[in-house]
C-alpha positions as CSV (number, residue, x, y, z in Angstrom):
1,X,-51.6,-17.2,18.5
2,X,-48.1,-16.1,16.8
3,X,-47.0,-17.7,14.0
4,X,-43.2,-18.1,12.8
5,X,-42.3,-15.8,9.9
6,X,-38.6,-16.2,8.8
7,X,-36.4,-13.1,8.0
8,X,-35.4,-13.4,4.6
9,X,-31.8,-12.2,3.7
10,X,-33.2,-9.3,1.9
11,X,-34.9,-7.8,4.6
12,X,-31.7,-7.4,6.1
13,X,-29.8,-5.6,3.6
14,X,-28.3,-2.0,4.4
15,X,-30.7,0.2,4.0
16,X,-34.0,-1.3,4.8
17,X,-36.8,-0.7,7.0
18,X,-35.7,-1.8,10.9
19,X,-39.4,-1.9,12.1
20,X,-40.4,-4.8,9.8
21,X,-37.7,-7.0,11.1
22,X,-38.3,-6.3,14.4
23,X,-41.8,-7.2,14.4
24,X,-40.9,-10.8,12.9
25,X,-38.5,-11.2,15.2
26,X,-40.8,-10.3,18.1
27,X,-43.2,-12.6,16.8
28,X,-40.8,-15.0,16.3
29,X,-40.0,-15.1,19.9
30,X,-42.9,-15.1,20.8
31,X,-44.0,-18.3,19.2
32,X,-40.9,-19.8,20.2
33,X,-41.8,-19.2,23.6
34,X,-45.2,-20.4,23.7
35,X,-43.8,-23.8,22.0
36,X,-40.9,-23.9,25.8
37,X,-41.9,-21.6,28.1
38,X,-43.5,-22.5,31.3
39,X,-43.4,-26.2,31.3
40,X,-41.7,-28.0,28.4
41,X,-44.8,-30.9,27.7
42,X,-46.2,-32.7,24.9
43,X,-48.5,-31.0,23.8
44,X,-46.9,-27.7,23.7
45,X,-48.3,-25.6,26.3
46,X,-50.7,-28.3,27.8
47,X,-51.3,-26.7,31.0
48,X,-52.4,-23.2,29.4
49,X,-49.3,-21.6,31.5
50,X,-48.7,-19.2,28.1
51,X,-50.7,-16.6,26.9
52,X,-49.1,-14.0,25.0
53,X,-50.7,-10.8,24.8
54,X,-54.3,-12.2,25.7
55,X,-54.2,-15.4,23.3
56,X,-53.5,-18.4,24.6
57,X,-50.1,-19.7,22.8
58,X,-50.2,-23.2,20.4
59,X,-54.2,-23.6,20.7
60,X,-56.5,-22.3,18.5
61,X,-60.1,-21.6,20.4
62,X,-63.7,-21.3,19.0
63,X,-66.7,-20.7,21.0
64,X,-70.7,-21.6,20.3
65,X,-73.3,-19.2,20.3
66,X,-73.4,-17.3,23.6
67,X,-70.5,-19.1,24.7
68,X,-67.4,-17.4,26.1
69,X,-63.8,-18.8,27.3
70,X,-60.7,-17.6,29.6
71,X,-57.8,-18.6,32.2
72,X,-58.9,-19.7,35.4
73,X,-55.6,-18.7,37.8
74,X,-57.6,-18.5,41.3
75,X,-58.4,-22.2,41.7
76,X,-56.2,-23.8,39.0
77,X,-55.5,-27.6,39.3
78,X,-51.9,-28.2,37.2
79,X,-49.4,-25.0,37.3
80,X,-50.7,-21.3,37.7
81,X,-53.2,-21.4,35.0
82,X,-56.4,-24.1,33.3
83,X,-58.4,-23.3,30.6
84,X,-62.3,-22.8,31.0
85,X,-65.2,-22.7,29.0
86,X,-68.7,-20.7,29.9
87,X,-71.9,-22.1,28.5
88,X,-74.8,-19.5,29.6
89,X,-77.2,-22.4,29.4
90,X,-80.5,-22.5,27.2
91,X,-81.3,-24.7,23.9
92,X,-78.7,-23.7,21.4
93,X,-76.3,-22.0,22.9
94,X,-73.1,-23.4,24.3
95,X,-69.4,-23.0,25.9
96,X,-66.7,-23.7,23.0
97,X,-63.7,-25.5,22.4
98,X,-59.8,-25.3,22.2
99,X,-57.3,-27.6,19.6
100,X,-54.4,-28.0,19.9
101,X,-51.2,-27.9,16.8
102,X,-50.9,-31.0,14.7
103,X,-49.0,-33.4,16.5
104,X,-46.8,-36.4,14.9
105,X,-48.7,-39.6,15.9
106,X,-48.5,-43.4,14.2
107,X,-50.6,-46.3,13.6
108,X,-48.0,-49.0,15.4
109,X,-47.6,-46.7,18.3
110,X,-49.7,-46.8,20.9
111,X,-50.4,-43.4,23.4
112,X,-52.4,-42.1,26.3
113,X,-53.4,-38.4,27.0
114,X,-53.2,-37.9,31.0
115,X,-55.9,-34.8,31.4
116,X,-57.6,-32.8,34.6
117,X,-61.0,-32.2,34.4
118,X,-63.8,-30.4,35.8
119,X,-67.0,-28.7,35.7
120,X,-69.5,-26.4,37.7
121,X,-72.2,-28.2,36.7
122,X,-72.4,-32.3,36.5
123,X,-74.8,-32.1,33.5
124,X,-72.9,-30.3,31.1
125,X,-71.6,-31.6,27.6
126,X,-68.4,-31.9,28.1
127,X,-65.5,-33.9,25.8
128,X,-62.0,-35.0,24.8
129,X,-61.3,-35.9,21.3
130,X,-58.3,-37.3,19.3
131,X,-58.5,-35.9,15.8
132,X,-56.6,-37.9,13.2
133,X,-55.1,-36.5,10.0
134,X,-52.8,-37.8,7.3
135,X,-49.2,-37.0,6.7
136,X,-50.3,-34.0,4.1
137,X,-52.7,-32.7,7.2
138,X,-56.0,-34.0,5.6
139,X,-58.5,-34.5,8.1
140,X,-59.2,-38.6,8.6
141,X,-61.6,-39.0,11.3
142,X,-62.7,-38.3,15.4
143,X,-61.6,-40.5,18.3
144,X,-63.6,-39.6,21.5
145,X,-61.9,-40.3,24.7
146,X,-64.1,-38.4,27.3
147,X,-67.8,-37.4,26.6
148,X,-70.2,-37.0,29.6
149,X,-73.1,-35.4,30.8
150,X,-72.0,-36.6,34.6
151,X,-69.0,-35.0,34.9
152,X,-66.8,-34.6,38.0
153,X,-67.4,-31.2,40.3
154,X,-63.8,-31.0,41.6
155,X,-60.6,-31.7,39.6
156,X,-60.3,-35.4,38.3
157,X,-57.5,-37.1,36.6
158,X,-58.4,-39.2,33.5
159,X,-56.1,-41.1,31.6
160,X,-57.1,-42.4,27.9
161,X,-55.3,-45.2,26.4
162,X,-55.5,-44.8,21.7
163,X,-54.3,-46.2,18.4
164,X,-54.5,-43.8,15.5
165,X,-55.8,-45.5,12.6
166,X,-54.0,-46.7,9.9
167,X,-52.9,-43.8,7.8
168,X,-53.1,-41.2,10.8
169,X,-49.6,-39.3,10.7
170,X,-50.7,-36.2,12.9
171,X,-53.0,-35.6,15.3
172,X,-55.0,-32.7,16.8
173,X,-56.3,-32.9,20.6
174,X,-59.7,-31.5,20.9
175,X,-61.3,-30.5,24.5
176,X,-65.0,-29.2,24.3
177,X,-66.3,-27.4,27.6
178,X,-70.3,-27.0,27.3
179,X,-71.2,-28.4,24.4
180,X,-74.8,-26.8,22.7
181,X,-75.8,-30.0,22.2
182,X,-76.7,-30.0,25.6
183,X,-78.8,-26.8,27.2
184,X,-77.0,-27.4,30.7
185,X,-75.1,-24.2,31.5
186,X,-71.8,-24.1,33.7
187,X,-68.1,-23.7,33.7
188,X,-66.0,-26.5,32.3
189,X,-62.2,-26.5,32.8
190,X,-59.3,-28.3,31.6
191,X,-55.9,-28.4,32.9
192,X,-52.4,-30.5,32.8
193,X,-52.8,-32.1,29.3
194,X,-49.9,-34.7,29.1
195,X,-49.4,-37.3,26.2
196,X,-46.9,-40.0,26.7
197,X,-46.1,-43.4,24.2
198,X,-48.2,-46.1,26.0
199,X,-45.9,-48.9,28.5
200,X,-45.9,-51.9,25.9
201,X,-45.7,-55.3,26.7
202,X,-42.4,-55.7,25.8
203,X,-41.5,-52.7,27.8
204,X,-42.1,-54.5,31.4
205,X,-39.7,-56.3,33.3
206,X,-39.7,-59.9,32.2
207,X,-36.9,-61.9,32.1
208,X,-36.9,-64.6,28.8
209,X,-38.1,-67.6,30.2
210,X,-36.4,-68.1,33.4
211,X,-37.6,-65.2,35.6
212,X,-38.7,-67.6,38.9
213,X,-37.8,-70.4,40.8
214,X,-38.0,-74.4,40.5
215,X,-36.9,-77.4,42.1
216,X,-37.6,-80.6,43.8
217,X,-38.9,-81.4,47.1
218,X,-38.2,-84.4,49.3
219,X,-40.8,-86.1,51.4
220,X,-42.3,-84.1,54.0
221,X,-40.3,-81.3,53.4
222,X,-42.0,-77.8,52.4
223,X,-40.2,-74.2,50.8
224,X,-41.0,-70.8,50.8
225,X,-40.5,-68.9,47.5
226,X,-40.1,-65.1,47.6
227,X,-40.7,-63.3,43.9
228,X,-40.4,-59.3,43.6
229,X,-42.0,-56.8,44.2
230,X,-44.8,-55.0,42.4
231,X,-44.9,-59.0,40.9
232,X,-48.2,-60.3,38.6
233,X,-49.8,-63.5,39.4
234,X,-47.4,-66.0,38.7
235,X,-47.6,-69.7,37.2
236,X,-47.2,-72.3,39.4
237,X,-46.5,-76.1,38.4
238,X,-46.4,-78.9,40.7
239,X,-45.7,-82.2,39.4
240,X,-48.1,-84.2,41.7
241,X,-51.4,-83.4,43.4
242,X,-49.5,-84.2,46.7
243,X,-47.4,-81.1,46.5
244,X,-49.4,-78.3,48.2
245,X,-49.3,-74.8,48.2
246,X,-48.9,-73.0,51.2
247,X,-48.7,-69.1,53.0
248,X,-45.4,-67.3,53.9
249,X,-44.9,-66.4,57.7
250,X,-43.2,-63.1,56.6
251,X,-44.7,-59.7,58.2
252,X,-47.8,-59.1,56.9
253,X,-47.0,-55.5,56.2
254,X,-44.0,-57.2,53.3
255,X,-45.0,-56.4,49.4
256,X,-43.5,-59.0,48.3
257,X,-45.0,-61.3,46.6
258,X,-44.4,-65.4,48.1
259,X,-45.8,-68.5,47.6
260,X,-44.8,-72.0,49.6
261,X,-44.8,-75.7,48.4
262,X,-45.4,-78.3,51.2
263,X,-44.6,-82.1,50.2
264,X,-47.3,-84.5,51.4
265,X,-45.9,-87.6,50.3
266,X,-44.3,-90.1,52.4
267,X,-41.2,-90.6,50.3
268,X,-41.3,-89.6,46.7
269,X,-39.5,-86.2,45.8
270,X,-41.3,-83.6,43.6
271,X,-40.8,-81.0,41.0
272,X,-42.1,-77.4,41.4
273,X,-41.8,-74.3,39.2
274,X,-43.1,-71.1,39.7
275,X,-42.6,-68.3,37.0
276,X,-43.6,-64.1,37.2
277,X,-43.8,-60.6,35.8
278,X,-42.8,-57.7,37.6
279,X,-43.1,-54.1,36.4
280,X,-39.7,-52.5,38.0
281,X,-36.5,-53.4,37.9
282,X,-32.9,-51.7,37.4
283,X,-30.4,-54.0,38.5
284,X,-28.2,-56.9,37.3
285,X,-29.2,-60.6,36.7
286,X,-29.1,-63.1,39.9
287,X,-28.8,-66.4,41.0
288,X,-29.6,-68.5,43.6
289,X,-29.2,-72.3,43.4
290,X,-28.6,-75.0,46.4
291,X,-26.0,-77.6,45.5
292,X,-26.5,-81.1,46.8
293,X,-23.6,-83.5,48.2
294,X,-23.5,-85.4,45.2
295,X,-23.0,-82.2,43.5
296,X,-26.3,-82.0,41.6
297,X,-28.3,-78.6,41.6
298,X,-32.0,-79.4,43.3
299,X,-33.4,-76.0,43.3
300,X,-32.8,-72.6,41.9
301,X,-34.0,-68.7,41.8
302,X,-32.5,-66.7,38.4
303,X,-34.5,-63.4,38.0
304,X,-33.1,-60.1,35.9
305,X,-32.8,-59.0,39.5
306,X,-31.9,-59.9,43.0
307,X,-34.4,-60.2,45.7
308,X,-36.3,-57.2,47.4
309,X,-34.0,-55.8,50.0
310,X,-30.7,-56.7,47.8
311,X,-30.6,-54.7,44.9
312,X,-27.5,-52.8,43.9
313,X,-24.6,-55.2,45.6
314,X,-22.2,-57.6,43.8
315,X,-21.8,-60.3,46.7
316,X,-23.5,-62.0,49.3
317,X,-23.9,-59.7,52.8
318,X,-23.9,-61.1,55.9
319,X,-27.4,-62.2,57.1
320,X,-28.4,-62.7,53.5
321,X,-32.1,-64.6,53.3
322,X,-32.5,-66.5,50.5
323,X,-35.5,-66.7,48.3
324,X,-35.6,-70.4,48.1
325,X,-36.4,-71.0,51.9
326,X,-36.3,-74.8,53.3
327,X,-38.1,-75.1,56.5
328,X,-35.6,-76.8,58.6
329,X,-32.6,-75.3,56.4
330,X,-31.0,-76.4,53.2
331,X,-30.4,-80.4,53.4
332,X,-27.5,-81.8,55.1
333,X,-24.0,-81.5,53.1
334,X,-25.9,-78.8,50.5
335,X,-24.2,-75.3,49.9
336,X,-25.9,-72.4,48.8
337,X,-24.2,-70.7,45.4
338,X,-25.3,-67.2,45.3
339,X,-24.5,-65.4,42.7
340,X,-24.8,-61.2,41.8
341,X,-24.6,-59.6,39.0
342,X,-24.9,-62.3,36.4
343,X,-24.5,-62.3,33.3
344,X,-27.7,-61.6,31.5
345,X,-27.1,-64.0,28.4
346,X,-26.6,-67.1,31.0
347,X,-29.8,-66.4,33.0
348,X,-31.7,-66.4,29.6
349,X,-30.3,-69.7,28.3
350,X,-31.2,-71.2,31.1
351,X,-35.0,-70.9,30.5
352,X,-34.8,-71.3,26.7
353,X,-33.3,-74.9,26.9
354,X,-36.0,-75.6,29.7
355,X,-39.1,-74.7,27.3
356,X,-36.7,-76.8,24.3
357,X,-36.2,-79.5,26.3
358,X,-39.6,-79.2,28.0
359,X,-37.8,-79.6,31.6
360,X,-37.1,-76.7,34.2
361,X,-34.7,-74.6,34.6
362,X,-32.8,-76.1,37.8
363,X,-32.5,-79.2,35.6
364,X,-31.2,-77.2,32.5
365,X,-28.7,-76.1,35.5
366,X,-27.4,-79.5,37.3
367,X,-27.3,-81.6,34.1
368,X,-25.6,-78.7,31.9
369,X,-23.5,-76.5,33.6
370,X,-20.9,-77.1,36.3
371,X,-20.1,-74.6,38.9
372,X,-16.3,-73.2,39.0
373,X,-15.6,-71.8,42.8
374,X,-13.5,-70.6,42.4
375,X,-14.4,-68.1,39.6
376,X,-17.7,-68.1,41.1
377,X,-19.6,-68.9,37.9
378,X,-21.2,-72.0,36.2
379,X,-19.5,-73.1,33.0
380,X,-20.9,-75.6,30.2
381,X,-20.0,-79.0,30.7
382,X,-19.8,-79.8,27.2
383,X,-16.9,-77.4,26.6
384,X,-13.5,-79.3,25.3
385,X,-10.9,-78.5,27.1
386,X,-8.0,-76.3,25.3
C-alpha cells in the first residue's frame, strides 16, 4: 500500500526536478485517501472499500503456499467490496491472511471488534486475532477472538468483547481465511470490520441510589409500579411476608417493565421499595410523590427520567398516568406532586441519605424536605430562615 513520504523544503527549490515531487505528492494522496475515503471507520478502511491501483489501502496481505486473495464485489455483505481468501485445499497448502496498521489501544480500556464473516466451506481454518504490541511497536503477544473449523456459509455478524494486556499500547487486527493448518479448501471472506470502546458500567443509565419507587401500603390496599423501558431486573423489598407481589393489567403488547404490591394484612401498613437499571435515557430528572392530608409524603417515584410515554415535557399533561398506581385511586385528602425536569443533584441526595440512614427514599422525602407550591419544588427543612 502507499506510504507517506514528506516533501522536504529542498525539493522545492527553483530549479529542481518537478517529477519527484509529483510522485510524493501522488502517493501522498493516495495514502491519505485510503486512511478517509469510502467510509471513515476505525480501522481505516475496514470494509476493503479502497484499493488503489490493485493493493488494498492500510492492510498489509500475505498468502500460504498455493494460496491466493482478492475483492469480492458481486456478493459483498458491508459496502461495495469484502476481502476473500482462496485456499486450493490439500495438506500444506492454504488461503492467507490480511493485518491491519498499528492501532492505539490501552490496558484500562476495554474494546470490541464488530466483524462479518463467511466461508464456502464450513470446515475451513478460519480466524480473528488481536495482536498486541508495546508503545515502541514491539510485538507482545496474540489474542484470538474467532477460530473455527464450523464456520458460517452465509454472512454472520460476530462481535468480540478484549482487554489488551498490561503494556499493550498498539494493536494490529489479524483475519486468517484458510488456514494450512487445516487441508479444507474454500473461500473465506471478511467484511465490515468495526472497533468501538466497550459500553462500561458506569456508562449505562443508572441514577445514584434513588432510580425507583418506595412507599407504604395500607391494609388491603395494593399499587402498581411502572419502571422504564429497556429496564434490568430490579430489587424489590417488602417489609413483611404479607406484602405480595402482583401482575400489571397494562396491554400485554407494553415494554415496560411493572411490578405490583398487594397488602394482605388486615390493618398494619407496609413499606415497599423497588430499585432498577435501564440502558437508555436522555431526558431530565423526575418526580413523582403522593402527599397525605397530614402532609407527610407516603410514596414516591424519582428516576433520571420521566415515565415511558412522557419524556421531553416540563409539566404535567392532561390525562397524565402516574407510575405509582393505587387501585382505587390515591387516598382520600392526598395530592399528587409531579414534578419535571428536576434537578439532578436533589434526585441523587435523596437515595444517598436513604442508604446513610438505612431508610428509603420516600422517608428521606417526608421527614426532610418540605414541598413549596408554589415554586413547585421541595426545599430542606432544616434551612434557617434569612
Amino acid at each position: 500500500m502507499p506510504e507517506y513520504s514528506a516533501i522536504t523544503p529542498a525539493e522545492i527549490l527553483p530549479g529542481q526536478p518537478v517529477e519527484p515531487v509529483l510522485e510524493k505528492a501522488k502517493g501522498n494522496c493516495e495514502y491519505l485517501y485510503g486512511l478517509i475515503g469510502g467510509s471513515q471507520s476505525n480501522p481505516p478502511n475496514g470494509s476493503f472499500e479502497v484499493d488503489t491501483e490493485g493493493v488494498l489501502d492500510n492492510w498489509t496481505i500475505e498468502t500460504f503456499d498455493g494460496g491466493s486473495h482478492g475483492i469480492e464485489t458481486s456478493s459483498p455483505a458491508h459496502g461495495a467490496q469484502a476481502l476473500k481468501f482462496v485456499h486450493p485445499g490439500g495438506a500444506g497448502n492454504g488461503g492467507g491472511w490480511a493485518d491491519s496498521e498499528y492501532i492505539e489501544c490501552s490496558s484500562i480500556m476495554t474494546m470490541i471488534l464488530y466483524y462479518i464473516h463467511w466461508a464456502t466451506a464450513a470446515g475451513m481454518y478460519n480466524r480473528v486475532v488481536i495482536r498486541y504490541y508495546t508503545a515502541a511497536k514491539a510485538y507482545i503477544s496474540d489474542e484470538a477472538l474467532y477460530g473455527s473449523t464450523s464456520n458460517p456459509t452465509s454472512p454472520t455478524l460476530y462481535c468480540s468483547q478484549f482487554t489488551p494486556p498490561t503494556n499493550a499500547r498498539y494493536m494490529v487486527i489479524r483475519v486468517v481465511g484458510g488456514h494450512s493448518a487445516q487441508a479444507t479448501g474454500g473461500t473465506a471472506y471478511f467484511d465490515g470490520l468495526q472497533l468501538q470502546p466497550a459500553v462500561i458500567s458506569y456508562a449505562l443509565k443508572t441514577v445514584a441510589d434513588t432510580t425507583g419507587a418506595s412507599g407504604s401500603l395500607g391494609n388491603y390496599d395494593h399499587v402498581h409500579i411502572a419502571m422504564q423501558d429497556y429496564c434490568h431486573a430490579p430489587n424489590i423489598y417488602a417489609e413483611d411476608e404479607k406484602l405480595r407481589l402482583i401482575g400489571h393489567s397494562s396491554s400485554i403488547a407494553d415494554t415496560t417493565a411493572r411490578i405490583g404490591f398487594y397488602n394482605t394484612a388486615m390493618i398494619t401498613s407496609y413499606d415497599y421499595a423497588v430499585r432498577w437499571r435501564y440502558t437508555t435515557a436522555s431526558d431530565r430528572p423526575f418526580v413523582y410523590a403522593v402527599r397525605n392530608s397530614e402532609g407527610e409524603i407516603i410514596c414516591l417515584w424519582a428516576c433520571d427520567d420521566p415515565p415511558p410515554g412522557y419524556w421531553g415535557l416540563t409539566k404535567k399533561p392532561a390525562g397524565f398516568v402516574p407510575p405509582i398506581g393505587y387501585r382505587s385511586g390515591i387516598p382520600a385528602g392526598a395530592e399528587e406532586i409531579v414534578l419535571f425536569d428536576q434537578n439532578r443533584d436533589f434526585v441523587m441526595e435523596l437515595g444517598e441519605k436513604a442508604h446513610k440512614d438505612k431508610t428509603l427514599p420516600y422517608r428521606v422525602l417526608s421527614d426532610t424536605f418540605e414541598f413549596d407550591s408554589e415554586k413547585k419544588l421541595f426545599k430542606s427543612k432544616n434551612l434557617l430562615a434569612v
